[in-house]
Structure formats: C-alpha cells, structure tokens
C-alpha positions in Angstrom: 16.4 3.8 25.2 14.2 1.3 23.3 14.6 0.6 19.7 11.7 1.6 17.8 9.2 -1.8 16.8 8.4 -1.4 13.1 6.6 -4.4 11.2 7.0 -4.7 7.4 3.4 -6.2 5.8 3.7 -6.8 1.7 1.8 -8.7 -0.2 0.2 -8.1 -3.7 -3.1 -6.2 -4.0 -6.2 -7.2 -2.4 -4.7 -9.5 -0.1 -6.0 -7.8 2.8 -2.6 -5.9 4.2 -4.5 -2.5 5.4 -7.0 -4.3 6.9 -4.7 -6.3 8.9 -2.5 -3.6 9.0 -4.9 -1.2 10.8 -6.3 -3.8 13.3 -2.3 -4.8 14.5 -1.8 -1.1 14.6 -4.8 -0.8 17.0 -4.2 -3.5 18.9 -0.5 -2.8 19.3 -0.3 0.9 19.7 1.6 1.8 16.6 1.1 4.5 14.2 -0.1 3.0 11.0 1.6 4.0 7.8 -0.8 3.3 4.5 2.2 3.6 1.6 -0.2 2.7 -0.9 -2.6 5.4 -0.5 0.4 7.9 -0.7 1.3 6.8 -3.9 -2.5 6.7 -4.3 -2.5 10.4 -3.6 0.1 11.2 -5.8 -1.3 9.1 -9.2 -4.8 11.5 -8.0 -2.8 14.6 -8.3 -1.2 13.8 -11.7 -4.6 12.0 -13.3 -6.3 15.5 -12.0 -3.6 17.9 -13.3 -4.4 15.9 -16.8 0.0 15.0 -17.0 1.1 12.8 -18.7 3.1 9.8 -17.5 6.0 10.6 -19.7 6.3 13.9 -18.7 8.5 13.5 -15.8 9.6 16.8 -15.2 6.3 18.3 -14.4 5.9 14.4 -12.1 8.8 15.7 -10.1 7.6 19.7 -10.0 4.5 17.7 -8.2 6.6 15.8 -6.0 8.6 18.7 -4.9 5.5 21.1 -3.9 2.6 18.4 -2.7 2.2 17.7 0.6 0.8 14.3 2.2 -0.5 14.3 5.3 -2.4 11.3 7.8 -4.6 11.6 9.9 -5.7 8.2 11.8 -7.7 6.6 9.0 -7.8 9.7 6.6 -5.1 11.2 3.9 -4.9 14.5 2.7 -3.0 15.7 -0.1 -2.2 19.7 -0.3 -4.5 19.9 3.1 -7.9 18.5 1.4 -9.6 14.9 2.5 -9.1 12.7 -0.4 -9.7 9.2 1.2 -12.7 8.4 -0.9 -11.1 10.0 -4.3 -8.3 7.8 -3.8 -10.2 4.3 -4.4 -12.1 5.1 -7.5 -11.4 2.8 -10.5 -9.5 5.5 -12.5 -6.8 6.0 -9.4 -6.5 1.6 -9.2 -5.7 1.5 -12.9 -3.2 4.4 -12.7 -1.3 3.6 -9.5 1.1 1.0 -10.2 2.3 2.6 -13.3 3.1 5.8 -10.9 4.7 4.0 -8.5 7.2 2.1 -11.1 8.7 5.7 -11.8 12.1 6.1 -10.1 11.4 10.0 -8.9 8.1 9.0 -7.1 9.5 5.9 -5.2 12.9 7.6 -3.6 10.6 10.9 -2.7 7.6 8.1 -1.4 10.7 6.3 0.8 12.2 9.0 1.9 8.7 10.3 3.4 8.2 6.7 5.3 11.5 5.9 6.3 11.5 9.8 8.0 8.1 8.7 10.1 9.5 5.2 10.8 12.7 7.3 12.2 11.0 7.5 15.6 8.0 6.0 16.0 7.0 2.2 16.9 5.3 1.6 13.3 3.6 -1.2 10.9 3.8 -0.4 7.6 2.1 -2.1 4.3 3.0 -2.1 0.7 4.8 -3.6 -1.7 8.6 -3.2 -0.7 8.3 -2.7 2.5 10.5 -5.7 4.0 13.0 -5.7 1.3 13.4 -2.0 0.6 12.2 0.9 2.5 12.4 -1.0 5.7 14.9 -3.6 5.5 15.8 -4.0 9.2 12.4 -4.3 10.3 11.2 -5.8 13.6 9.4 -7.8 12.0 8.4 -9.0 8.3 5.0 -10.4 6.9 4.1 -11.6 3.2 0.4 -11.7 3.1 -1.4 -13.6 0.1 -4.4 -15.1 -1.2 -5.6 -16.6 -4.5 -6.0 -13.4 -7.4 -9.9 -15.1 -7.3 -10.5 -14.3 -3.7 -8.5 -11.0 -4.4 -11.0 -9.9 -6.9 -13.9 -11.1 -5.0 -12.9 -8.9 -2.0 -12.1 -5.9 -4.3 -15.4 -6.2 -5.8 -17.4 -6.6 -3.1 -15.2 -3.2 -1.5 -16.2 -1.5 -4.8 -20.0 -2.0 -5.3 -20.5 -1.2 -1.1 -19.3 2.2 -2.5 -22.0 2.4 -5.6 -18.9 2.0 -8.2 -20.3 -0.1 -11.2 -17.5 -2.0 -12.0 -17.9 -6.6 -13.1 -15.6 -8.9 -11.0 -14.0 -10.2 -14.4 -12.6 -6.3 -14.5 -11.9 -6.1 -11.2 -9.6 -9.4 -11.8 -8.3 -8.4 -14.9 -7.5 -5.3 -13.5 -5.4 -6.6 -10.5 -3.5 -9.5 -12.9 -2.3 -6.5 -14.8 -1.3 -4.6 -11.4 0.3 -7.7 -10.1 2.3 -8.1 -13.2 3.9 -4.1 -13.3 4.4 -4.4 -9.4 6.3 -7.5 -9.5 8.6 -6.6 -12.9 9.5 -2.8 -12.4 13.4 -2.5 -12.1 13.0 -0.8 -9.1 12.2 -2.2 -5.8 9.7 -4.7 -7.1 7.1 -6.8 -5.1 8.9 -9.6 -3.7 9.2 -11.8 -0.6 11.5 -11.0 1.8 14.0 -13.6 2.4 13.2 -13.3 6.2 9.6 -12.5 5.9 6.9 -15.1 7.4 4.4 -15.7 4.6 0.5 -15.9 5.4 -1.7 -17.0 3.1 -5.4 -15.5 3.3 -7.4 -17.4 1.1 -10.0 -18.5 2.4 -9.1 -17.0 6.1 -11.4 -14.5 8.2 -9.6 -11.3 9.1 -9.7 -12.5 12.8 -7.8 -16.0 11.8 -5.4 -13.7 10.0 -4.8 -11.4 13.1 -4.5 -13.8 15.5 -1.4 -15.4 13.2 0.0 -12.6 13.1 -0.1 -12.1 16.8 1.1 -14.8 17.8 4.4 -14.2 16.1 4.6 -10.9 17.5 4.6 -12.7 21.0 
C-alpha cells in the first residue's frame, strides 16, 4: 500500500502559505487542510460567546462541544458558513493569543493529525513541520519581508470594504509574529529539514513553480 504524501508549509502570517497551499493542493490532488482558519473558527466562537481569555474552563467546554467542518474552500463551525467572519480585523487581533493556549493546540492537533491519518495532504500553519506533522513528506518555510506582508494583507482587507491603514495592518502582524514565535508551546519555527522560500518580491506563480520542482 502507498504511504500517504503530506507536505508541511509554515511560515509567519501573510507570507502567502494558503495561497500556495491551495494552488499545490489543486495541482497535486491533495485535500487541503487550512489550520489557521480552524483556530480562526475557534477565536470567532469565543469573541462571539463574549469569554474571556482567562477563563479556560468555559475555552475547553467550547472545545469539547464545537464542531469544525471543510468543505473545499469553505469552513463551518457548528454547521454554519463562517469563511468571511473569520477574516475580519477583530478575529486577526484575537487569533494568536487563542492559539498560544495549551487546551486549544492538543484539541486543534489532534483534529489534523486524524485527517492527515489517511489522506495524501498539504497542510499550512505555524507548526506544522516541527509539530503536528513531524514526519512529513515534505517540509516548506515560506517568507517574505513583514513590509510586503502588510502590503498583501492590506490590499486582502480593503478588496473586502474593511477600513483598516497599512501602518495597522503592520503593527498588527509584528505583534502576531512576536506571540507566534515565543509561546512555550509549539512555537513558529523552521524546521530543521524544511526548505526555506522566500516570497518577497515573488509572483505566486514563481512561488509555485519552486515548490514544484522540489516536489519532483
């Protein structure tokens, strides 16, 4: 029988990974897994049930009872679309301090590691190659400048009407790359075996084809 293909893609925020992500998926026949918008779906639940981010107990009641669900491009949490609610400001300044919490990363792993049990998958985040998915296929640490990070993030966000300036958009993912890479737990690092692209200043096509071409 043959051994399931997975491909690990971190990188920090804004660096392009489910863009890529979804195109190699495509391209490759595998089932793409988008770990950031379940922890997205989760930080939506808690900002919308008003809880605190101390309150851990009612966190893990959450945990225990949601239900996250993919469909191609869409998520739904509980059974109702929330692909759009997901990429509002509010949710991007509230993720990474949900997904530093202990609780929410072993029940968010235990979820991907079950789908990447028997499927051929490429999965993005932020620990992908050095913790959910250690034995991966394949390993990928995408990059680019936090400049060209912000300037894709807010051109993403005013497409969608959200009045938001690029300073805040920058400021905004400085302070998520700072929580993501010093959280004790599984933090957003390099892979010691992971191939390192950086996209600054790269078209999404020059990006896929790199990738590609190691996947020959």
């Amino acid at each position: 029988m043959m051994k399931n293909i997975s491909i690990a893609l971190d990188g920090p925020a804004g660096a392009g990974k489910s863009t890529i992500a979804k195109i190699i998926a495509n391209i490759k026949n595998l089932t793409y897994i988008d770990t950031g918008a379940m922890y997205r779906a989760i930080a939506f639940k808690i900002l919308e049930r008003g809880i605190h981010i101390e309150e851990e107990k009612k966190i893990q009641e959450i945990l225990s009872r949601c239900k996250i669900d993919m469909d191609e491009n869409d998520i739904f949490l509980d059974g109702k679309n929330i692909t759009e609610d997901i990429r509002s400001p509010k949710v991007n300044n509230f993720v990474s301090h949900i997904a530093k919490i202990p609780h929410v990363r072993m029940k968010m792993v235990e979820l991907q590691r079950n789908i990447a049990s028997n499927k051929h998958v490429i999965m993005d985040g932020r620990d992908i190659g050095t913790y959910v998915m250690p034995n991966a296929t394949y390993k990928f640490y995408l990059t680019a400048s936090i400049e060209e990070r912000a300037t894709r993030r807010f051109t993403e966000l005013k497409e969608k009407g959200i009045e938001i300036t690029q300073k805040e958009v920058k400021d905004e993912i400085g302070n998520r790359d700072k929580i993501d890479m010093e959280r004790e737990f599984a933090p957003l690092r390099k892979a010691e075996d992971a191939i390192e692209i950086d996209t600054t200043g790269k078209s999404i096509q020059k990006v896929v084809d790199e990738i590609l071409y190691y996947l020959k």
